[in-house]
N, C-alpha and C positions, 0 to 999 in steps of 0.2 A: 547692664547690671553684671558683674564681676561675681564670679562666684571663690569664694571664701578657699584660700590655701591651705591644704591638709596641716595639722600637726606633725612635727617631728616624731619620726618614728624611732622607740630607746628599745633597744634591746637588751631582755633582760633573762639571764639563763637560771631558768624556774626549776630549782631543785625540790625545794622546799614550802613549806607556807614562811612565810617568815614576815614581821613587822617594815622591814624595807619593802617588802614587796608591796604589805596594803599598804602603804602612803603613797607606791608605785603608780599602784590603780585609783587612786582619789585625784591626782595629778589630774590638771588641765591644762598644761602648755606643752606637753608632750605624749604620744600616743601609744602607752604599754606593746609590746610585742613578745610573747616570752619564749623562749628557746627553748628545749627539751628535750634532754637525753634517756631516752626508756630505758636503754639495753644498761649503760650505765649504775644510774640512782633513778629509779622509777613508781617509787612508790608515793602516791598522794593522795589525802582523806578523801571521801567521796563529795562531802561538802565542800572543801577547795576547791577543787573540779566544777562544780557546779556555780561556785562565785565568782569566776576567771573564766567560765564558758562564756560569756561576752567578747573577751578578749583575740586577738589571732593568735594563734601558737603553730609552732611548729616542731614538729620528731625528728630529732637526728638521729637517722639509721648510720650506726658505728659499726655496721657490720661490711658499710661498701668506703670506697674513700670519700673522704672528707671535703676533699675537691668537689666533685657530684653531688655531693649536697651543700654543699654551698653554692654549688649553678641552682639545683632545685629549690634553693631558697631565693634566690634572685626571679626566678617565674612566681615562685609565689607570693613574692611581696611586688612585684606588677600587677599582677591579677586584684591585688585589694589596694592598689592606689597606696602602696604605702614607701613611705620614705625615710629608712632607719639612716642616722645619722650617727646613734649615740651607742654604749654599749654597757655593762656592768656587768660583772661574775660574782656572786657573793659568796660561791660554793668554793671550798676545800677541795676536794673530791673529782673534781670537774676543770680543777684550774686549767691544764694544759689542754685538753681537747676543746673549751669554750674560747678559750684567747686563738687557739690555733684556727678556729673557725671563723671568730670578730679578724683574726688577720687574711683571710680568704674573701670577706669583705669588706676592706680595705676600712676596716673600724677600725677607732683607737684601742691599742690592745696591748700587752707585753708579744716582747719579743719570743722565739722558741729559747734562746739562754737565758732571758730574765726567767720565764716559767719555770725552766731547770732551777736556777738560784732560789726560786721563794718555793718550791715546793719539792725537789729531792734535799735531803735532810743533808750529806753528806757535800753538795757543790753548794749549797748555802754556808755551812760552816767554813769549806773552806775561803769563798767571796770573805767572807767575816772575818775573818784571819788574816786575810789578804791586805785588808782594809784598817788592820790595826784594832780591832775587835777582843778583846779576851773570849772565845769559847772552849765549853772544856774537851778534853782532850778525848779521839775517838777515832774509830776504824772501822770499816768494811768486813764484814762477819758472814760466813757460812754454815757454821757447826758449831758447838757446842764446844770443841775445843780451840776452834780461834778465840774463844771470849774467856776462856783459860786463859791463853795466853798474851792476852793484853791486861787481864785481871792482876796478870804476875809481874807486869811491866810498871801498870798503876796502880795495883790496890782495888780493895772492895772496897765497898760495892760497887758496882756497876748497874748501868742500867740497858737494855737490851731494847730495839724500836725498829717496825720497818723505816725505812728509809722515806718513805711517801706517805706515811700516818698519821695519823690526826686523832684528836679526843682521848688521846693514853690507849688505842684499841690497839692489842698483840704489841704491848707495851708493859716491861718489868724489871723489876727491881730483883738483881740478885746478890745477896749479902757474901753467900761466899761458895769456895767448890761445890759446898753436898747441893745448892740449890741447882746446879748443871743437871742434875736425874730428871728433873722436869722440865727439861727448857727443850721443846719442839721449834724448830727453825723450817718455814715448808720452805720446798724449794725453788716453786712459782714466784718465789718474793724477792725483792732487795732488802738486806738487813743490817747493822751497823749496834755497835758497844759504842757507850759513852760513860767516860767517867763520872759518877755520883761528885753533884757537886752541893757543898753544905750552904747553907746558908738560908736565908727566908726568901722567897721569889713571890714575885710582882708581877703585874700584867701592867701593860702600855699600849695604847688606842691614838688613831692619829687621822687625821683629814691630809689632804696632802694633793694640791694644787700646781700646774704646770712646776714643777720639783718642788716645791717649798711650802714644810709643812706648816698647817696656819695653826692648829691647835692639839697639844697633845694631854689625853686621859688616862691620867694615874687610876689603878686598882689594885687593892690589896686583896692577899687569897688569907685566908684564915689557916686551909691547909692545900698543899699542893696539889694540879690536877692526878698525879699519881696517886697521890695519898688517899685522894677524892675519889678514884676510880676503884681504891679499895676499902673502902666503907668510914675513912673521914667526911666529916665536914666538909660538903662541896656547894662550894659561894666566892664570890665574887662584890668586893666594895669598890666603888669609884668615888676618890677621895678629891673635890676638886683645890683642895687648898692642904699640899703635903706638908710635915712637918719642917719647921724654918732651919734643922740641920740635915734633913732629910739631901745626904751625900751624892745625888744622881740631879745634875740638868736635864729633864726628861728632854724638853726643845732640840738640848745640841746632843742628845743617845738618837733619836729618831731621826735628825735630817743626816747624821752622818751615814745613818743605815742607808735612810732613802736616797742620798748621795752615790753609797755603793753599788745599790742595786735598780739605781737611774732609773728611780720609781719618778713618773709621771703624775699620776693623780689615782687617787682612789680613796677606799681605807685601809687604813695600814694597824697591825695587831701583831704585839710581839711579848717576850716573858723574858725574864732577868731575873740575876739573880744575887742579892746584895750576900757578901758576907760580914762575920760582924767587926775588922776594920776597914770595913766601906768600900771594898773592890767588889767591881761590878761583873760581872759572868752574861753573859747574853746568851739565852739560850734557843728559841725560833723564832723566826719573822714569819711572816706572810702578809700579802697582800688581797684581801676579804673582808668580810665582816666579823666580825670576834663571835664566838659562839654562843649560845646559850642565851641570856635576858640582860649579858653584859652592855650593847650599845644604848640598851634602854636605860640604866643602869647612868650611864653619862648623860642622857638628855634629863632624867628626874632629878641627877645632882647638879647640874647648871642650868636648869630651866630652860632649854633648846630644844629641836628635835633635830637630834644628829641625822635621821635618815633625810630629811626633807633635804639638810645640808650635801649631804653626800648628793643626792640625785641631782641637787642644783650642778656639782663639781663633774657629773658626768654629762651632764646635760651640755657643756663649756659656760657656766655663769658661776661670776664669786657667792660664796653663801655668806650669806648674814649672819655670823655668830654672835648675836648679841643674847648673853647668857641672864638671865633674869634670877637666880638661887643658886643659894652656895651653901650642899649641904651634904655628908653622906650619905650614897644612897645604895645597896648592894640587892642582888639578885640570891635567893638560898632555894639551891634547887631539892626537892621534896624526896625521900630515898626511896629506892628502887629494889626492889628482890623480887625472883622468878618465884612464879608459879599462880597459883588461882587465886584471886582477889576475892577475900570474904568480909572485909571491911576495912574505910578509908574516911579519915576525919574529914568534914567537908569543908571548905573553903570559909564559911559562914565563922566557924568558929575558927580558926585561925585570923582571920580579918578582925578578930577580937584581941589579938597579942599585941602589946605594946610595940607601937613604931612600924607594924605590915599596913602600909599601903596598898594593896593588890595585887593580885597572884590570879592561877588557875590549881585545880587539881583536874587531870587530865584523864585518871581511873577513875573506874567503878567497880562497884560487886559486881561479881561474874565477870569479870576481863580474866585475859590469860596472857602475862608476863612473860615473855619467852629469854633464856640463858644469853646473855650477851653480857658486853665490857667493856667499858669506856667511860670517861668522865665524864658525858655528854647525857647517860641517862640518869631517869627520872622520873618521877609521877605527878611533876608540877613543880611551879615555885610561887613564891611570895616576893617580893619588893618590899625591903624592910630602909626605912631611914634615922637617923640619927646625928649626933653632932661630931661624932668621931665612928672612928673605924671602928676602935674596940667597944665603944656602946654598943655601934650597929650590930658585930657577932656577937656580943651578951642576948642581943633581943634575938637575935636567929636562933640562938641554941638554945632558947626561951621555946620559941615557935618548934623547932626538933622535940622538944617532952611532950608539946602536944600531941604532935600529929603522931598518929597512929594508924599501922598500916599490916592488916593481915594478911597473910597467902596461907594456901595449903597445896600440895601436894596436884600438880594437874593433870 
């Protein structure tokens, strides 16, 4: 009697909780394994902890080389019979030290240049440029008066970003000199000025199989993650059927990219930026998961589950994209302000607004809110759907009068 061949062991670098992850763990043709950076991004609910304490995991101590624990990952996935074949990184944050690992064993991984390319801001633009790309115009910054003096070459506004950032965080907009009095640049950083560039910006989501991308997800933003990260409207629509003049082939913007940066397979997530006669701006790529409730976002507007897809794509098996609804469906994530939570509309009544299909609200009374920036926070969101994009943000900023959110002072 033959005893039964372990599953394929995927390895998966568990920054966050996130919905790729549980489809991760529902999976039964491959054997979760999750990676983990403490010293990094370390922080996880204690109930996640508890619903992934089944699983193996492993701490990458980032304080010795990377080498040595890649040998100590190799004793340890002996020790439990396990046999990781596969690899995924979903994290922003994470991107070069998780590939630089998946290539110590000998996982499908980006290269140390591709990593450079999709995740310092400044060798990705220029790849892009390189490539015949329009991005807008920018430089390498250390003070306050380099971003004069490119302000004076191009024009305000400008906008001001580390170079390795993500979610709009130490991320700004400056309209003209007087706004330099507050502009702190630390020096531990890499930092870079880009030209403010007009126009309305989009997001674009993409599957993307031994080079060639099989499906790409238009979404519209109501208003920029900038904007979003300063107390606009921050939401996300995934339109699967864009207008019939709508000036962008999203298929031939995303394989030219994935072309450039000899993307192999994953998911791929990037913003653009139309102006209004139709010239395109590309503004970042990456290779991750889009952030926020955005991939879910594309599976309730074509009836799919994009994560299932993807894990098939990491897993080496084609996914079945056979989309079942064609309909907008966008993510409005719930607003955010520091301090003591003394009252927070509860989900019940929101699930009441025309066109929210389900959401969380993720506060309570008595939480404490702590000063942070970014487009990424939040107190929850909702999943609103609709026949168009602009219905879908009528009924968001429907849902925004509702909900209601107090803090005091903590």
């Amino acid at each position: 009697m033959s005893s039964r061949a372990p599953l394929p062991g995927f390895l998966y670098v568990d920054a966050r909780p996130t919905r790729l992850g549980d489809t991760l763990f529902r999976r039964r043709d491959v054997r979760p394994v999750l990676l983990r950076f403490p010293r990094l991004l370390g922080h996880r609910p204690p109930d996640y902890l508890e619903r992934t304490a089944h699983l193996p995991s492993f701490d990458v101590d980032t304080a010795l080389p990377l080498r040595s624990q890649a040998a100590r990952f190799r004793a340890f996935a002996r020790e439990r019979g396990l046999d990781v074949r596969y690899f995924c990184n979903p994290s922003e944050p994470l991107q070069e030290p998780a590939h630089h690992f998946a290539r110590l064993l000998s996982l499908p991984a980006l290269t140390r240049v591709q990593a450079g390319w999709l995740r310092d801001k400044l060798r990705m633009k220029k790849r892009l440029r390189g490539a015949g790309f329009r991005v807008a115009e920018h430089a390498p910054v250390r003070e306050a008066g380099d971003v004069a003096a490119f302000a004076l070459r191009h024009g305000w506004p400008v906008v001001v970003k580390r170079t390795d950032g993500y979610a709009c965080v130490d991320t700004a907009r400056l309209d003209d000199p007087a706004a330099l009095a507050g502009l702190s640049l630390s020096p531990g950083r890499s930092w870079m000025v880009e030209a403010f560039v007009e126009g309305r910006e989009y997001g674009c989501c993409a599957l993307v199989r031994n080079g060639r991308v099989l499906g790409t997800y238009l979404s519209y933003l109501p208003a920029s993650p900038l904007d979003a990260s300063n107390g606009a409207i921050n939401a996300n629509i995934s339109v699967p059927r864009p207008p019939a003049d709508f000036p962008v082939n999203t298929g031939r913007l995303v394989q030219g990219i994935v072309d450039a940066m000899q993307i192999a397979e994953g998911y791929f997530h990037m913003e653009f930026f139309l102006a209004p006669d139709g010239a395109c701006t590309v503004g970042e790529v990456a290779l991750r998961l889009a952030g926020c409730e955005l991939p879910a976002d594309h599976s309730l507007a074509n009836g799919f589950d994009i994560y299932d897809a993807l894990i098939d794509i990491h897993a080496g098996m084609a996914p079945r994209l056979h989309y079942t609804r064609s309909r907008c469906v966008g993510d409005l994530l719930l607003p955010y302000r520091p301090g003591l939570v003394t009252h927070v509309t509860p989900l019940a009544e929101l699930l009441d607004c025309e066109g929210v299909i389900g959401g969380e609200v993720s506060v309570t009374r008595g939480d404490i809110l702590p000063h942070h920036h970014g487009s990424h926070l939040c107190t929850g969101f909702v999943h609103v759907e609709g026949d168009s994009a602009p219905q879908v943000e009528a009924r968001m900023r429907a849902v925004l009068e509702r909900y209601q959110l107090g803090v005091a002072a903590a």
